[in-house]
SETIGU-396874 format. One record per residue (C-alpha): residue number from 0; x, y, z; residue in three letters. Coordinates in steps of 0.05 Angstrom, whole numbers. Layout:
NODE  resi    east   north      up  resn
NODE   NUM       X       Y       Z   ALA
...
// end
This chain:
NODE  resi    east   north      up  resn
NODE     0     213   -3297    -297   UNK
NODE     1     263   -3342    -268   UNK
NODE     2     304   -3293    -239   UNK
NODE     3     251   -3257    -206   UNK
NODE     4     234   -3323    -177   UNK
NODE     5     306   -3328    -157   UNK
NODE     6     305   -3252    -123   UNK
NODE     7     233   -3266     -92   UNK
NODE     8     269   -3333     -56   UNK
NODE     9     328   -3286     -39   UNK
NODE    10     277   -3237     -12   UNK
NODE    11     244   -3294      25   UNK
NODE    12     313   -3325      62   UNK
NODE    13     332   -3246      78   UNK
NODE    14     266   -3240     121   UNK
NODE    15     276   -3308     158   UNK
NODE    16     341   -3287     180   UNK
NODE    17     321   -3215     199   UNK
NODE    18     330   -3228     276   UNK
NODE    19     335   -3175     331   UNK
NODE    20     384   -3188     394   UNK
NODE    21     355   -3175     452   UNK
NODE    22     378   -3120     494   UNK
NODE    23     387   -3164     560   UNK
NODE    24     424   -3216     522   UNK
NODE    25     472   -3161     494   UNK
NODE    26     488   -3129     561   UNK
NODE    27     495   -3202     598   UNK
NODE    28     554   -3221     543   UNK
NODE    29     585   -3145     536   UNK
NODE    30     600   -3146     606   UNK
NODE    31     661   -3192     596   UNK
NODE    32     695   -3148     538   UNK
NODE    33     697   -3082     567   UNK
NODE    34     789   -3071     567   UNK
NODE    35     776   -3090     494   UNK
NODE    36     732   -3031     468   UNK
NODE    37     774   -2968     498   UNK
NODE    38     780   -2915     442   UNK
NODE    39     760   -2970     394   UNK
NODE    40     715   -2961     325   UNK
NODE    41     663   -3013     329   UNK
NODE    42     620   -3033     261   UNK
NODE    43     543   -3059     269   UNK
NODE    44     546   -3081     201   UNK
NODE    45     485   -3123     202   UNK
NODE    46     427   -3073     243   UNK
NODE    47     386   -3030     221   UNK
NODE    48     394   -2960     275   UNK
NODE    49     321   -2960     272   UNK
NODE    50     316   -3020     315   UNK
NODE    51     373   -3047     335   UNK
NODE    52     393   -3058     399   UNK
NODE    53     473   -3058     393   UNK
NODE    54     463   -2991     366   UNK
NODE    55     423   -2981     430   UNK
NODE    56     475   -3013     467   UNK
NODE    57     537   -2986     447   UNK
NODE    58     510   -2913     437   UNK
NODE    59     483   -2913     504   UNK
NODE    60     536   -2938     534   UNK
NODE    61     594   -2898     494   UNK
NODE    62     631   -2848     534   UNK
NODE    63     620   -2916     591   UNK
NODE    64     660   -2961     547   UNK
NODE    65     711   -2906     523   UNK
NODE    66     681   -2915     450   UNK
NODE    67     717   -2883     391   UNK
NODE    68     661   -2888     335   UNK
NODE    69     606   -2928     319   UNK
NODE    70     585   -2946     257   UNK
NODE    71     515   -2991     238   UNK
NODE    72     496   -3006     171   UNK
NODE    73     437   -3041     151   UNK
NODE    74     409   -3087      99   UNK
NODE    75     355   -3048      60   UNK
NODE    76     294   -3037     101   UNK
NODE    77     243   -2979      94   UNK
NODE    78     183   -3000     135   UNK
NODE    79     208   -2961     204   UNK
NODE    80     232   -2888     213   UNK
NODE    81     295   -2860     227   UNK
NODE    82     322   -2816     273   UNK
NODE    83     288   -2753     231   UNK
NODE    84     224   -2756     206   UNK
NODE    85     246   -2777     132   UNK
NODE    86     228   -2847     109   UNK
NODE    87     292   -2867      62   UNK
NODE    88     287   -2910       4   UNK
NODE    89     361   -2930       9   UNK
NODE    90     401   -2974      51   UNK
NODE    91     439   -2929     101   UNK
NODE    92     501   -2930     146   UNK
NODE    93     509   -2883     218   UNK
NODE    94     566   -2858     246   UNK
NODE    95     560   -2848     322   UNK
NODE    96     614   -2795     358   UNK
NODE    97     583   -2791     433   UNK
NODE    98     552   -2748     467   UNK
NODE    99     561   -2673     444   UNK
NODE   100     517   -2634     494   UNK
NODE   101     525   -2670     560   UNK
NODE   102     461   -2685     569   UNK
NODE   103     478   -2758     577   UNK
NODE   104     424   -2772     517   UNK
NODE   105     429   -2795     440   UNK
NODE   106     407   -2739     404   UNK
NODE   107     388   -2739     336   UNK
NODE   108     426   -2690     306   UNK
NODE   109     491   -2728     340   UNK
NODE   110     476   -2786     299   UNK
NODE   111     511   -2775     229   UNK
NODE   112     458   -2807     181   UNK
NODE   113     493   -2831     110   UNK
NODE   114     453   -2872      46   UNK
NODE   115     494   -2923      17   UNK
NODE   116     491   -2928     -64   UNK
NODE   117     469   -3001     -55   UNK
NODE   118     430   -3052     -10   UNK
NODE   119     475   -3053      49   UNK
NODE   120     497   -3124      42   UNK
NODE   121     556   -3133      81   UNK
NODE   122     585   -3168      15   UNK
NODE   123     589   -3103     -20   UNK
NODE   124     652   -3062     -32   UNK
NODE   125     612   -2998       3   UNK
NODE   126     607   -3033      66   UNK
NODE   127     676   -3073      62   UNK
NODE   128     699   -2997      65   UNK
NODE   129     675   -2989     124   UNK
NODE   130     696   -3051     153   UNK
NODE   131     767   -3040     138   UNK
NODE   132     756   -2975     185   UNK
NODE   133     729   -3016     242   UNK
NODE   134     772   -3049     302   UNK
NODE   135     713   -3093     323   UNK
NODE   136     656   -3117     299   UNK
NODE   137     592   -3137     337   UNK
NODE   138     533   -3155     308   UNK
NODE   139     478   -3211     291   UNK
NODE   140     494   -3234     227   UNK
NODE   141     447   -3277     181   UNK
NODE   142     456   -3349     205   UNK
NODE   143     442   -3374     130   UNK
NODE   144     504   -3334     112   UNK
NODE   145     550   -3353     173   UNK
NODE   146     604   -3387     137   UNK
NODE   147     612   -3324      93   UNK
NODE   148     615   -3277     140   UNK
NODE   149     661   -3307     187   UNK
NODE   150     709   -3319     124   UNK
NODE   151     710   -3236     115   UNK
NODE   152     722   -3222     187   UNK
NODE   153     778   -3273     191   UNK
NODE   154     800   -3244     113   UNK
NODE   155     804   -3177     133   UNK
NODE   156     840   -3192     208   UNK
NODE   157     787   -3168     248   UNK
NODE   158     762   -3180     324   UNK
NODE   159     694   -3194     328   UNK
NODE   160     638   -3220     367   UNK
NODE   161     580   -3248     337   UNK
NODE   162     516   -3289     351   UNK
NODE   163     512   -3358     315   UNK
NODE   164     475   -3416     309   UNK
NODE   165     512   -3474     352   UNK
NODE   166     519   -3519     295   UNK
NODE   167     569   -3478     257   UNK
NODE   168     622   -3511     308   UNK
NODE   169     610   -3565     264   UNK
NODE   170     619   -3527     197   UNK
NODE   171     683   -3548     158   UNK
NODE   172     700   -3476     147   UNK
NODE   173     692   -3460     226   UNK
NODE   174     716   -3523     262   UNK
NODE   175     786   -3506     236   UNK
NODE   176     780   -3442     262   UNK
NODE   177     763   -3464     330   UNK
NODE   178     818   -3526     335   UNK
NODE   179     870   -3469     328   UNK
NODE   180     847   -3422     370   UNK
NODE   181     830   -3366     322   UNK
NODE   182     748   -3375     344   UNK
NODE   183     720   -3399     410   UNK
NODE   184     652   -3389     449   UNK
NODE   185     625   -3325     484   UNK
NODE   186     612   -3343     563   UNK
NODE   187     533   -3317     575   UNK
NODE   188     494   -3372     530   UNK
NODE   189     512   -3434     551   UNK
NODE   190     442   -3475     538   UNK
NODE   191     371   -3463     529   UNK
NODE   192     343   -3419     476   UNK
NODE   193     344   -3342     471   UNK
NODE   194     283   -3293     450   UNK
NODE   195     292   -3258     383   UNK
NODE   196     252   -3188     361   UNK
NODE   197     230   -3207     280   UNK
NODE   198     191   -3161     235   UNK
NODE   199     120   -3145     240   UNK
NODE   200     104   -3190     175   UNK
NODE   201     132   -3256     201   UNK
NODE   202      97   -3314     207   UNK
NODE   203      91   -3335     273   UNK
NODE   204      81   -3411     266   UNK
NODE   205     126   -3445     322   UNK
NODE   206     115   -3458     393   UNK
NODE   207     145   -3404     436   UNK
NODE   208     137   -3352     386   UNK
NODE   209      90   -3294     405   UNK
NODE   210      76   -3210     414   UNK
NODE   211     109   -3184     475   UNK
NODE   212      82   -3130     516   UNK
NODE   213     110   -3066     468   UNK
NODE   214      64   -3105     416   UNK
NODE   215     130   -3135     376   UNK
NODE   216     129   -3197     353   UNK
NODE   217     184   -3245     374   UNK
NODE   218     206   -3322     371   UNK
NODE   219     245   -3362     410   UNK
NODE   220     316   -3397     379   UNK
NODE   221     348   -3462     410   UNK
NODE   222     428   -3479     400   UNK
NODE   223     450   -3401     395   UNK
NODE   224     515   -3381     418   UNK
NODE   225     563   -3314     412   UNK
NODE   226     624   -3324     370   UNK
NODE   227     688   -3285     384   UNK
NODE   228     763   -3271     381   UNK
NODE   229     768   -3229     435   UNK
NODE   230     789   -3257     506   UNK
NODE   231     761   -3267     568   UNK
NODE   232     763   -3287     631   UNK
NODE   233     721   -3345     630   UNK
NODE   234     760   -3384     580   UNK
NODE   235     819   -3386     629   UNK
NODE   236     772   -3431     679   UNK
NODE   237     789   -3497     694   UNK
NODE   238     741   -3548     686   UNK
NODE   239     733   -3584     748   UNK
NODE   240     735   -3656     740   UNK
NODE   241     717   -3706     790   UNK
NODE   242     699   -3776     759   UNK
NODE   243     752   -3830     754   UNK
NODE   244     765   -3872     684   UNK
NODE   245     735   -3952     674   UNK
NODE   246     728   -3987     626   UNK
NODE   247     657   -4008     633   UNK
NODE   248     640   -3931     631   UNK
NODE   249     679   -3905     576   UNK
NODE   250     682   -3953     520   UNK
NODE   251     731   -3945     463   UNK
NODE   252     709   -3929     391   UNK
NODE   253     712   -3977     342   UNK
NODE   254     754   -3933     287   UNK
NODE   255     798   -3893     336   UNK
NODE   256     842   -3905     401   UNK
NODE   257     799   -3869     442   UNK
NODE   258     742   -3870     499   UNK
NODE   259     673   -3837     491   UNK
NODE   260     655   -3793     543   UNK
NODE   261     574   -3779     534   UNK
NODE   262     585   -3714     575   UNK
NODE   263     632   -3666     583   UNK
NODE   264     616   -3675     664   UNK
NODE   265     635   -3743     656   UNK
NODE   266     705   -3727     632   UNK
NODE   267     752   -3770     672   UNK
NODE   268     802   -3742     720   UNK
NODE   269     854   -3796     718   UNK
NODE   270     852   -3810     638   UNK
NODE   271     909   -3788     590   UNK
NODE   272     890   -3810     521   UNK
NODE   273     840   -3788     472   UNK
NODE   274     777   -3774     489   UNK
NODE   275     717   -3763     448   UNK
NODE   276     664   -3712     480   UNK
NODE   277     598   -3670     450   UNK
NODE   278     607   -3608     421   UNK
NODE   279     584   -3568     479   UNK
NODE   280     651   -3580     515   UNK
NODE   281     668   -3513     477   UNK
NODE   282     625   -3479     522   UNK
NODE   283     666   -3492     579   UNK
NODE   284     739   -3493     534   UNK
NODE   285     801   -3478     561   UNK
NODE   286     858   -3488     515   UNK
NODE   287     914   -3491     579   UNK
NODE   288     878   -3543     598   UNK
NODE   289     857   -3585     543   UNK
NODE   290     882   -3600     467   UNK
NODE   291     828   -3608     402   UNK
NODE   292     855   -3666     363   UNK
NODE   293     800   -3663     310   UNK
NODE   294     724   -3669     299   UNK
NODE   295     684   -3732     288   UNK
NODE   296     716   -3771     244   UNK
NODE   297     759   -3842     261   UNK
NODE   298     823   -3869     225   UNK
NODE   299     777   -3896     167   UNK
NODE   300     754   -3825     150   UNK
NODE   301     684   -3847     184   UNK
NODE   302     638   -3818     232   UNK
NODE   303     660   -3839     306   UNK
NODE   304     628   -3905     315   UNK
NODE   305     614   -3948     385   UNK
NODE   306     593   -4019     365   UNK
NODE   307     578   -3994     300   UNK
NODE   308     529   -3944     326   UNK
NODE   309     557   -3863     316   UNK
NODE   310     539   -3824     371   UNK
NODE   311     518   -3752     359   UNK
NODE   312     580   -3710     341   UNK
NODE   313     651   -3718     379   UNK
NODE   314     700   -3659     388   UNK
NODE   315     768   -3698     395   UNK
NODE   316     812   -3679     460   UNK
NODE   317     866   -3695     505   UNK
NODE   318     890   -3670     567   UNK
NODE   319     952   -3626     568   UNK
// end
């Protein structure tokens, strides 16, 4: 009895985190990636074909983007119906080759259709195979399972860009990541909160939430942010800075030599030392022209502290 209780709570997580990227968002991020993709494989490894729109995306958009072969794999879902009019009982994975025909269309019989022999968690050797075959991965993966599925992308070498929830910056397995510039932040979502597609049987209980015009249910999720290894042009951007350093403004923390800046427009132009700013100067990141020293903590191992008060999180920089 326990353990279906266990796989009923499993179930229960699973639904909560079945998101679907819009298609808007998806094209406003894509469009800074586009040298990376030519003749590349790209893995979906978290969206169901049925509905997802990178598979939208990238199939529509494959002969544009000088696409290889893409491959989507989904978590077990049978409630929607494939591209033929069979309803499958099994997890399944589809490999995408372009457009045969020329009739500048995604046909159905161009879209190799595949069951997998279990659920389709990404976790699983079956779909680890198929990782190992892509060059980049691009997806929306479960935010309750973030840590573990950056850890196989970095694991298996891969470039990637992925939608997360802001606060993994501040994850002890991602911060690292980020400080050594194996991570940083995707340029289109920079604030604000971003509309999500969920399944018909969610429980629409927040504010924001509601059925769009197609009659889909959606919700809306504050703090999300895309995830990636692959360049662009925006991180080479210079933050312009225009305030100049006192004392009065920028006090010093009480357990580290340096100044807290409350915002990362705030960030003195004249200051040289350590400064201690929120975790949304990653958004605007340029490694040229500033160095991570570390995240939050002071000499004494303690949360950053002004006056013995801790503001919200500090990311740790210096000029270079």
């Amino acid at each position: 009895m326990a353990t279906r209780k266990n796989d009923l709570e499993k179930a229960k997580v699973a639904k909560k985190d079945e998101f679907y990227t819009q298609l808007t968002d998806i094209e406003k991020e894509l469009r800074y990636y586009k040298p990376h993709f030519k003749n590349k494989v790209i893995l979906c490894n978290c969206d169901d074909p049925r509905v997802s729109n990178f598979f939208k995306y990238f199939s529509l958009n494959f002969e544009h983007l000088g696409l290889k072969r893409l491959i989507c794999t989904c978590y077990k879902n049978q409630n929607t119906k494939i591209f033929s009019n069979n309803i499958s009982e099994k997890a399944v994975y589809t490999i995408y080759e372009g457009d045969k025909n020329n009739n500048r269309k995604v046909d159905t019989d161009e879209v190799e259709i595949h069951e997998l022999k279990g659920d389709g968690d990404f976790r699983s050797q079956e779909c680890i195979e198929l990782l190992k075959q892509a060059d980049i991965v691009c997806t929306n993966p479960p935010f309750s399972l973030f840590r573990e599925y950056i850890a196989q992308l970095i694991k298996y070498d891969k470039k990637f860009l992925i939608i997360g929830n802001v606060n993994a910056i501040t994850y002890k397995e991602i911060f690292p990541l980020i400080k050594n510039n194996k991570i940083w932040l995707g340029p289109s979502i920079t604030s604000g909160d971003r509309k999500f597609g969920v399944p018909d049987d969610y429980e629409l209980k927040a504010a924001g939430c509601g059925i769009d015009e197609s009659g889909h249910k959606y919700i809306r999720v504050k703090g999300v942010r895309w995830f990636t290894n692959l360049d662009h042009d925006r991180r080479h951007e210079d933050i312009i800075l225009f305030k100049k350093y006192t004392p009065d403004e920028y006090p010093h923390y009480d357990n580290y030599d340096a100044i807290e800046v409350s915002a990362v427009k705030n960030i003195p132009t004249d200051y040289d030392g350590i400064m201690g700013v929120p975790i949304t100067f990653l958004d605007k990141y340029n490694p040229k022209q500033f160095e991570i020293i570390k995240f939050r903590k002071g000499n004494d191992d303690k949360d950053l502290s002004i006056n013995g008060k801790c503001p919200y999180f500090r990311i740790l920089i210096k000029k270079k």
